[in-house]
MARPA-122366 format. One record per residue (C-alpha): x, y, z. Coordinates in steps of 0.02 Angstrom, whole numbers, padded with zeros to 5 digits, always signed. Layout:
residues N
XYZ;...
end
This chain:
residues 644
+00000+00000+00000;+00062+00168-00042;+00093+00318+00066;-00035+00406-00035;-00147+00280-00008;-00113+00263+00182;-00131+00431+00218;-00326+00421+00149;-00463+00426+00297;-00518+00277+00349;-00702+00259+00302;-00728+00144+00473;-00653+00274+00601;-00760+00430+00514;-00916+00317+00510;-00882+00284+00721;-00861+00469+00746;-00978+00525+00646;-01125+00417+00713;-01031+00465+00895;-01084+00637+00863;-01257+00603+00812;-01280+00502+00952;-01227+00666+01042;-01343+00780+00979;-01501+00678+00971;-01482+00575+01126;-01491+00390+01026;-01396+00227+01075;-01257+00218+00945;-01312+00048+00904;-01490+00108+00822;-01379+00231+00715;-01327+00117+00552;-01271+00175+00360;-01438+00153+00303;-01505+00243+00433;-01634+00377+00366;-01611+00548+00463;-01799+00617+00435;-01905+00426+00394;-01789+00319+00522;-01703+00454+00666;-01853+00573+00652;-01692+00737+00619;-01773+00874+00538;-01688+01011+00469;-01656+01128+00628;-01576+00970+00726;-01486+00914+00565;-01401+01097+00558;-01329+01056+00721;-01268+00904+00692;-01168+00933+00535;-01115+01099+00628;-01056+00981+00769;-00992+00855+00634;-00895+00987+00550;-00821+01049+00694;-00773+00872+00774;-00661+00820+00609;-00604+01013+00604;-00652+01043+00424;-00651+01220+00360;-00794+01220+00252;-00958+01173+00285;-01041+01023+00262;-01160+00978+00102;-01337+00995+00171;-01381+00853+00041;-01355+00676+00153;-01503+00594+00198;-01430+00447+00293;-01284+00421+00384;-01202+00332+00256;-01212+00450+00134;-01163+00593+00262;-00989+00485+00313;-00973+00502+00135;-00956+00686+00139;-00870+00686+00279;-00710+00562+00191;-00733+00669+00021;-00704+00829+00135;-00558+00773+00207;-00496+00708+00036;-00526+00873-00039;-00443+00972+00061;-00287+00865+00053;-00280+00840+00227;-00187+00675+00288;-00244+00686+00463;-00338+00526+00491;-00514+00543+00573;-00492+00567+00763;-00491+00406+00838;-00610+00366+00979;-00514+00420+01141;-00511+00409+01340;-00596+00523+01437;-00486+00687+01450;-00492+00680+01645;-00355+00707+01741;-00247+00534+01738;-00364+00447+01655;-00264+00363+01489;-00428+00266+01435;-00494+00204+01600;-00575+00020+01556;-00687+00030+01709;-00893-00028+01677;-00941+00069+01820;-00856+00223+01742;-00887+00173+01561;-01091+00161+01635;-01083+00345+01713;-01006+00408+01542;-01133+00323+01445;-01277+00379+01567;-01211+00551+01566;-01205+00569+01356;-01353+00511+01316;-01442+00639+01455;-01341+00772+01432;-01308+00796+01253;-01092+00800+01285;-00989+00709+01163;-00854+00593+01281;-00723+00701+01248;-00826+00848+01337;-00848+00728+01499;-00702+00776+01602;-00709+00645+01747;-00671+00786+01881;-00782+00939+01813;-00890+01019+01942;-01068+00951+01867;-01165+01105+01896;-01038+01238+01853;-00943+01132+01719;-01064+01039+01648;-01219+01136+01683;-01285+00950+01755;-01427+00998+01888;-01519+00878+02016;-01664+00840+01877;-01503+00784+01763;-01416+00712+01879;-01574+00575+01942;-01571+00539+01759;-01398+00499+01723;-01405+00401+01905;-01550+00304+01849;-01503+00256+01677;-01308+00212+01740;-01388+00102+01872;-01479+00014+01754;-01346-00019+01641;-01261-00099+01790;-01386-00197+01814;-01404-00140+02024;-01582-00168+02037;-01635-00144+02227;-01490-00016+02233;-01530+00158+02286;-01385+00238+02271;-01350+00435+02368;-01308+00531+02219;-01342+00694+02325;-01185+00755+02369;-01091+00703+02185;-01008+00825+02130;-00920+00775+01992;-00922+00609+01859;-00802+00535+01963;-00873+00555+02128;-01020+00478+02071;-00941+00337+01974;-00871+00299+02157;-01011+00288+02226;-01113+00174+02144;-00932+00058+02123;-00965+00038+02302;-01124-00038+02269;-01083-00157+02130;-00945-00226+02267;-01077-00219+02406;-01217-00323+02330;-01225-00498+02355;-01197-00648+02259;-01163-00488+02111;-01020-00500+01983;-00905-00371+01936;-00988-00307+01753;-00882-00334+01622;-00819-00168+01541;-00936-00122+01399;-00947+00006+01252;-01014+00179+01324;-01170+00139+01184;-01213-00022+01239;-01423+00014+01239;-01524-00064+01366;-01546-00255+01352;-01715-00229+01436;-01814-00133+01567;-01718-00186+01756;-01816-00214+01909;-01842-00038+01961;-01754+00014+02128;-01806+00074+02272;-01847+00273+02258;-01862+00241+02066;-02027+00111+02068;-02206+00176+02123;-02231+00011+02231;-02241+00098+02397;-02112+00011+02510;-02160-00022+02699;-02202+00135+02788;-02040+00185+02898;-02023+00169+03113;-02129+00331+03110;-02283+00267+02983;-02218+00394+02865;-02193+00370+02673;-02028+00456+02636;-02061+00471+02449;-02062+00626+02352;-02115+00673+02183;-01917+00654+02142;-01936+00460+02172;-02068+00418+02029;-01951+00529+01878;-01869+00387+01820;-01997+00222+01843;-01942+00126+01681;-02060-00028+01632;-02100-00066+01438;-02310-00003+01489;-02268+00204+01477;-02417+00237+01598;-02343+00128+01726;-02254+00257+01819;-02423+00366+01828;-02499+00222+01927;-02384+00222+02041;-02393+00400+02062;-02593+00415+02068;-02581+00272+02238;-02453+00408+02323;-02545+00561+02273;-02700+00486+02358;-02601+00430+02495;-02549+00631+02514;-02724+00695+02486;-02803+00544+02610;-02691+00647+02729;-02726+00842+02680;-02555+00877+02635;-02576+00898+02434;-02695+01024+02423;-02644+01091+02247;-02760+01152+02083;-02905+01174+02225;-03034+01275+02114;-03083+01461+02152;-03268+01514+02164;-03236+01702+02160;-03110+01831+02134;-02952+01822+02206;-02921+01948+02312;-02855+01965+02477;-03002+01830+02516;-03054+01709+02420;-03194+01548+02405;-03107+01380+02352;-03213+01235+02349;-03108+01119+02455;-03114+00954+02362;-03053+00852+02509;-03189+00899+02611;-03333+00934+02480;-03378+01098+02529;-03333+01282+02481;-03238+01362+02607;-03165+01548+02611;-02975+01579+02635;-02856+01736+02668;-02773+01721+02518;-02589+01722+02535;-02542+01638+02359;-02579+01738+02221;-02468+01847+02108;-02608+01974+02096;-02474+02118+02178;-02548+02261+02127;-02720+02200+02123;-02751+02231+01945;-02831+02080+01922;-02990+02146+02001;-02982+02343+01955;-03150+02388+01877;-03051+02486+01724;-02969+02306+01673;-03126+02222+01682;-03212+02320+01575;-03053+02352+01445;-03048+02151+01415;-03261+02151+01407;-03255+02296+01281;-03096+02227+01174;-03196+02041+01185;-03371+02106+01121;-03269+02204+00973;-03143+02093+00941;-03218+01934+00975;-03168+01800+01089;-03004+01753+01005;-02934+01744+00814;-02883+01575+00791;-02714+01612+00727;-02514+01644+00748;-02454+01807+00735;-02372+01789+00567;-02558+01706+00515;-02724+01798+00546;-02663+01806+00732;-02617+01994+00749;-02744+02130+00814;-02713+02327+00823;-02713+02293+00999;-02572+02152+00987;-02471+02305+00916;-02514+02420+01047;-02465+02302+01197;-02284+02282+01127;-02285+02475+01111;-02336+02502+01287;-02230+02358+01369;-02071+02418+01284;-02105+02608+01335;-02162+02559+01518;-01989+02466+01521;-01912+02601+01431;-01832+02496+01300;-01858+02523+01091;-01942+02371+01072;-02038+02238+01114;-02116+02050+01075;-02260+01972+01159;-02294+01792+01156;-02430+01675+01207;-02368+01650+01395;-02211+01686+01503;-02147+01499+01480;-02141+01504+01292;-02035+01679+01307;-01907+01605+01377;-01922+01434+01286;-01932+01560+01135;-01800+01668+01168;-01678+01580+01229;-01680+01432+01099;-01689+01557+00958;-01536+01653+01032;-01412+01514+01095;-01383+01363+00985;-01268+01197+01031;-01104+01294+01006;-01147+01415+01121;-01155+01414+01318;-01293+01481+01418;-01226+01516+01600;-01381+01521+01734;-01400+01524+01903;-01430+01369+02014;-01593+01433+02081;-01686+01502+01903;-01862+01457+01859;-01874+01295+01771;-01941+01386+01579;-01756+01444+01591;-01695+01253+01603;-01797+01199+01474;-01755+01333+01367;-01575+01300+01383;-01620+01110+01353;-01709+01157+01190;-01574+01247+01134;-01455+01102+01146;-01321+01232+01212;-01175+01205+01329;-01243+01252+01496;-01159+01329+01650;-01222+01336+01827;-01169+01457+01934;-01195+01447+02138;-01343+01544+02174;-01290+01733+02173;-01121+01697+02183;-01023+01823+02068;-00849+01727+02121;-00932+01567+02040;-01008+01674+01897;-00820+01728+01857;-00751+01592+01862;-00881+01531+01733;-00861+01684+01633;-00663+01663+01627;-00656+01473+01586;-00803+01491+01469;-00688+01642+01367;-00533+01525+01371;-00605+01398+01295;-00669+01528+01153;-00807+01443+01073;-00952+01541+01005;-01066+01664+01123;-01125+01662+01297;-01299+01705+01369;-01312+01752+01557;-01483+01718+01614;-01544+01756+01790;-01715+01774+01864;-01735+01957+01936;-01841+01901+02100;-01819+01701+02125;-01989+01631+02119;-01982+01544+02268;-01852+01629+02377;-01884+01795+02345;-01723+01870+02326;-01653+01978+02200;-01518+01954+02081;-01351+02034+02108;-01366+02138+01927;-01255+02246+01955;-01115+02117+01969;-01200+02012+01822;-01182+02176+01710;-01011+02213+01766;-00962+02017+01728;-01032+02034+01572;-00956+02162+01483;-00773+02104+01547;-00794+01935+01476;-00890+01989+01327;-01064+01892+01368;-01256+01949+01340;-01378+01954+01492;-01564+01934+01492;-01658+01934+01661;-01824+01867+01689;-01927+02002+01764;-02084+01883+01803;-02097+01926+01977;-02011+02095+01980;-02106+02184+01838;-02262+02286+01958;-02147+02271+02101;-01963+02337+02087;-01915+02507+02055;-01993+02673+02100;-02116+02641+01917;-02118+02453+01945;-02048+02418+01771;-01934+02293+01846;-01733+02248+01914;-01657+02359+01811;-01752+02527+01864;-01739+02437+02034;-01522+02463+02031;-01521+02613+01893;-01455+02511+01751;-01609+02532+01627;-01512+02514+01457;-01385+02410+01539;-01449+02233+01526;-01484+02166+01333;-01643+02076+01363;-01786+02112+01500;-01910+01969+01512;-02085+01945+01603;-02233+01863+01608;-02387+01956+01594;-02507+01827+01710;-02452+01908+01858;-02454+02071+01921;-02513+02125+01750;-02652+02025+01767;-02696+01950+01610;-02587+01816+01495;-02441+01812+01405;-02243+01849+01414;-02155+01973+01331;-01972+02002+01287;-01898+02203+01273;-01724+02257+01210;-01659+02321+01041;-01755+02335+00891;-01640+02225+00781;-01635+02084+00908;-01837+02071+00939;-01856+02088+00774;-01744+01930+00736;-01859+01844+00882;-02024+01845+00806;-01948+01754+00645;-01847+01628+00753;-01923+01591+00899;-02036+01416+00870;-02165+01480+01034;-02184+01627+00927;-02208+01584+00748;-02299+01441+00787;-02420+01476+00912;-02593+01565+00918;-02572+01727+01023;-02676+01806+01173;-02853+01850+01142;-02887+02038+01080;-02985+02057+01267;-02814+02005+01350;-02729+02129+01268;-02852+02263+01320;-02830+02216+01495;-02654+02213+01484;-02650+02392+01419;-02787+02448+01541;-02661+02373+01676;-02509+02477+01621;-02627+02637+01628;-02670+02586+01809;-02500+02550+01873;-02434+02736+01786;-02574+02833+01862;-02587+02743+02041;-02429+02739+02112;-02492+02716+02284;-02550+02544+02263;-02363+02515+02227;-02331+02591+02391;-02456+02519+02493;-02379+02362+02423;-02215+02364+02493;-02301+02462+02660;-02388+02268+02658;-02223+02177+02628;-02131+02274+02764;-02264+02232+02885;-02283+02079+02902;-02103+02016+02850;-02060+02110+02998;-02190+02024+03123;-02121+01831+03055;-01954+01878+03081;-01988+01953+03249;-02076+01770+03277;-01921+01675+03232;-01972+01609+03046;-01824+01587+02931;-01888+01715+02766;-01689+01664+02707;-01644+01850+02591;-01804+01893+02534;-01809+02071+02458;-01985+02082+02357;-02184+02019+02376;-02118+01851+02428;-02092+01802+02591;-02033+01589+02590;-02063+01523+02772;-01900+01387+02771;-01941+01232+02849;-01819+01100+02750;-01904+00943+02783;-02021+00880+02671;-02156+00822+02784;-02126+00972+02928;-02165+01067+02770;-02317+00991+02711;-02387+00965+02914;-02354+01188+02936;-02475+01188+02743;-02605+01079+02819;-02583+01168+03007;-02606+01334+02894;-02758+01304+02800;-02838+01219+02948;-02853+01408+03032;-02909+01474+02870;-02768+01543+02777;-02720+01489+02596;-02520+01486+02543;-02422+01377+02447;-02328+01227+02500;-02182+01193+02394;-02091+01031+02385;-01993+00945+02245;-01988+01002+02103;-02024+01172+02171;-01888+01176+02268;-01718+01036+02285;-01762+00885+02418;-01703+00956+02592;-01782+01140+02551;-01965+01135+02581;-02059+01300+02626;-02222+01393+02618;-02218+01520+02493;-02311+01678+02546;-02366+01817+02418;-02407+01986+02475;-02532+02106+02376;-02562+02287+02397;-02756+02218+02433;-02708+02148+02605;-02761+02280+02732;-02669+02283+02885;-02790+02163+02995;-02771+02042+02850;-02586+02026+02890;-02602+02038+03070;-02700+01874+03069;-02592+01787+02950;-02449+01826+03062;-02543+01732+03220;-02609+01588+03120;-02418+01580+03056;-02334+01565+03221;-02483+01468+03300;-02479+01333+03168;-02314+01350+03175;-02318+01301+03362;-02439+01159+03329;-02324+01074+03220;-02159+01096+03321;-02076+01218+03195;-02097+01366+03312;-02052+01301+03494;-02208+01285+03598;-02294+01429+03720;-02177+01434+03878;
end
């Protein structure tokens, strides 16, 4: 054989890389990706996904011009790929398939390893050579605790460790958690070392679900409790797909047998500082002080928004059956994103059908796989999905920590690979803090990144106008992207995105929640602008508001409650346990007083609270009572200490 000849790709190396990648990008076992392999009939890769993959193919075998977008299968596309090469006379052969570039580790030839790997691919979206062994998961690998169950439950599988319930909590790296469960595989009984297998290897068939992972409740503990959570029926696996939803229904019950699930309990009035819920539990309507809505500025119930949205609805009609781009867009529609983008002070604005589609929306059409999207721990979970759509790199920084954004920031610039996309919530849903903008705007311009804050439960509360975090710290103009929901203190439906003409503009025609989707009714948009003319021209209920907040934040600190750094209209009362949690809910609506309980997925396992929303409707006996039936529930359930 010639030199000429040697120095020709090998068609058998590009073909493993090349379905490597795919497998990367669209999450299938390696083994179901063959030459014949159809992208669109077989793989079910349409064009957007197939752009990333040959962008990701392109970039893995380092060729300088792109791809044909011609291939249909794999075959054909490994084709390209060797003709590429061959074209641009380069005798590199394709990159062979290599160890994991963790520290030390020269190809390690461990199954419990190789299973983590494997597990943490196909969840995750990495190619192997992205899976450093010793990267921090969150802020490395952008791997959270919904992740991370995944990639334990599939590696567990794969190890075949049924019965195993294996502590993933405190993993912090690949590593750490590929130690872990090794200490099971030597633990169990009568169980043989797995022999090392290819990271691809699919699923021979469904395992005996674990413990914490099947919905057959296991015997009640000492206490008679059921320490499942909503965490522990994520990952059921069984060939029926409804399986894991009967196991769920016989705990629900279980929860609602016992009054501690009390969610989606339906109103029979207004929802104001009171409110009638027909408690389904009990059969009966009963009337609450309501302590869980997002109505701040009590819009939701001023006589001017009722009758904009009745007025809009008998002109307009009751919707228009259509997408923006198609029949979908009213006069009104046009006047909302003029208003919204002038309340916030920004040039311009897009509105789309609800506050989880703009970020879905936004963030997918901004950030694409070669990009990395840097959040913080503690954002709402349209942000993670977002991200997840977008199939980018993602970061996780601690929660508010600027140190940990840095040192994001700085790795993320070394590494130099396309744009980054800081994206915070401006009040955290259910802690009630603020972000640190300031910092986040100072980070970003030194390391060169874009920020967009979510302004869902900040727009109608921070700032001397209410438009939101940036009026809140002066840096209106400062932050690229300002985005809110409009179901909240605006009191209607909807999200909304504001910043620069060009980059709204390049929104509406790329965004999928956008283009795709019918808007909000003509009557909702009424309402919406009848709300902005409210909050301009009363600025005492935005007073009376944080009056409200002051007031009875004081009184449940004074009473020894835990409100952690809260800084807006929510106060979280920290209990930690689970059950505690759910017992103070219960104890709470017992004496008449509505809230939220929030659990998992709300909040991580170990962080239960009550979430408690303040309006400018509450007068001041309202909170006085909610601050004794706090502390005397409270009492009741041991989370206060008892009356001396």
């Amino acid at each position: 054989m010639t030199d000429s000849v040697d120095a020709l790709p090998d068609t058998a190396r590009i073909r493993e890389r090349v379905v490597h990648v795919i497998a990367a990008r669209t999450l299938y076992d390696e083994s179901h990706l063959r030459p014949e392999s159809h992208f669109e009939a077989d793989l079910g890769i349409d064009s957007v996904i197939m752009e990333s993959v040959l962008v990701s193919v392109r970039e893995h075998f380092g060729l300088s011009a792109a791809l044909p977008t011609g291939p249909t299968t794999i075959g054909e596309l490994v084709d390209a790929v060797g003709a590429a090469l061959a074209g641009t006379g380069d005798d590199r052969p394709a990159p062979a398939a290599g160890p994991l570039p963790a520290a030390g580790a020269e190809g390690t030839g461990d199954p419990v390893t190789e299973a983590v790997v494997a597990a943490a691919m196909r969840q995750t979206q990495y190619q192997r050579h992205q899976l450093d062994l010793d990267a921090d998961l969150e802020g490395e690998l952008g791997v959270d605790s919904v992740v991370l169950t995944s990639v334990v439950a599939e590696a567990t599988e794969r190890l075949g460790l049924t019965g195993a319930d294996p502590d993933a909590a405190g993993a912090t790296t690949l590593r750490a958690l590929a130690d872990a469960l090794r200490g099971l595989v030597v633990a169990a009984p009568g169980t043989a070392a797995p022999e090392a297998a290819p990271a691809t290897a699919p699923a021979t068939g469904p395992a005996a679900p674990a413990p914490g992972r099947s919905g057959t409740a296991p015997a009640p503990g000492a206490d008679g409790w059921d320490h499942r959570s909503m965490k522990d029926f994520t990952e059921q696996r069984d060939p029926d797909l409804f399986a894991k939803t009967r196991s769920f229904a016989g705990y629900l019950r279980s929860r609602e047998k016992d009054r501690l699930y009390w969610y989606g309990m339906p109103l029979h009035s207004r929802c104001g500082s009171r409110a009638v819920i027909f408690d389904e539990l009990e059969g009966r309507k009963r009337e609450f002080l309501m302590f869980a809505s997002n109505n701040y500025l009590g819009l939701a119930n001023h006589p001017s928004v009722i009758e904009a949205v009745v007025d809009a609805t008998r002109t307009y009609g009751a919707t228009h059956t259509g997408s923006r781009f198609i029949g979908g867009t009213n006069m009104l529609h046009k006047e909302l994103e003029r208003r919204l983008a002038a309340f916030k002070q920004r040039p311009a604005c897009i509105v789309y059908p609800g506050g989880y589609s703009a970020n879905l929306g936004a963030i997918s059409a901004l950030v694409k796989s070669y990009d990395t999207l840097v959040v913080d721990r503690l954002n709402h979970m349209s942000i993670v999905d977002g991200a997840r759509l977008s199939g980018a790199v993602r970061k996780i920084y601690r929660h508010n920590d600027m140190a940990d954004l840095e040192r994001i920031l700085s790795r993320s610039a070394a590494e130099g690979t396309g744009g980054r996309l800081i994206v915070a919530d401006g009040v955290f849903s259910m802690h009630g803090d603020v972000c640190d903008l300031p910092e986040i705007v100072r980070l970003a311009k030194e390391y060169d990144a874009r920020v967009m804050i979510d302004d869902a439960h900040a727009t109608g509360v921070l700032g001397v106008r209410g438009s939101g975090t940036a009026e809140h710290f002066g840096l209106k103009g400062e932050v690229d992207l300002e985005l809110g929901t409009m179901s909240k203190t605006l009191a209607g439906m909807g999200g909304f995105v504001v910043g620069e003409e060009e980059v709204v503009e390049y929104l509406r025609y790329y965004s999928n929640s956008y283009v795709f989707a019918a808007n909000i009714p003509a009557g909702v948009a009424a309402g919406l602008i009848a709300s902005i003319d409210v909050i301009e021209s009363e600025p005492e209920r935005l007073k009376r508001l944080w009056t409200n907040i002051g007031t009875l934040r004081d009184r449940l600190l004074d009473a020894g409650f835990d409100l952690e750094h809260s800084e807006s209209a929510i106060l979280p009362i920290v209990i930690g346990d689970e059950r505690r949690a759910m017992e103070l809910g219960r104890a709470v609506r017992a004496r008449g007083l509505f809230c939220q309980t929030v659990v998992y997925p709300g909040v991580p396992l170990g962080d239960a609270r009550l979430r408690v929303s303040v309006t400018c409707e509450h007068t001041p006996q309202d909170l006085e009572l909610a601050a004794e039936i706090f502390v005397d529930a409270a009492r009741e359930t041991g989370v206060l200490p008892g009356t001396p």
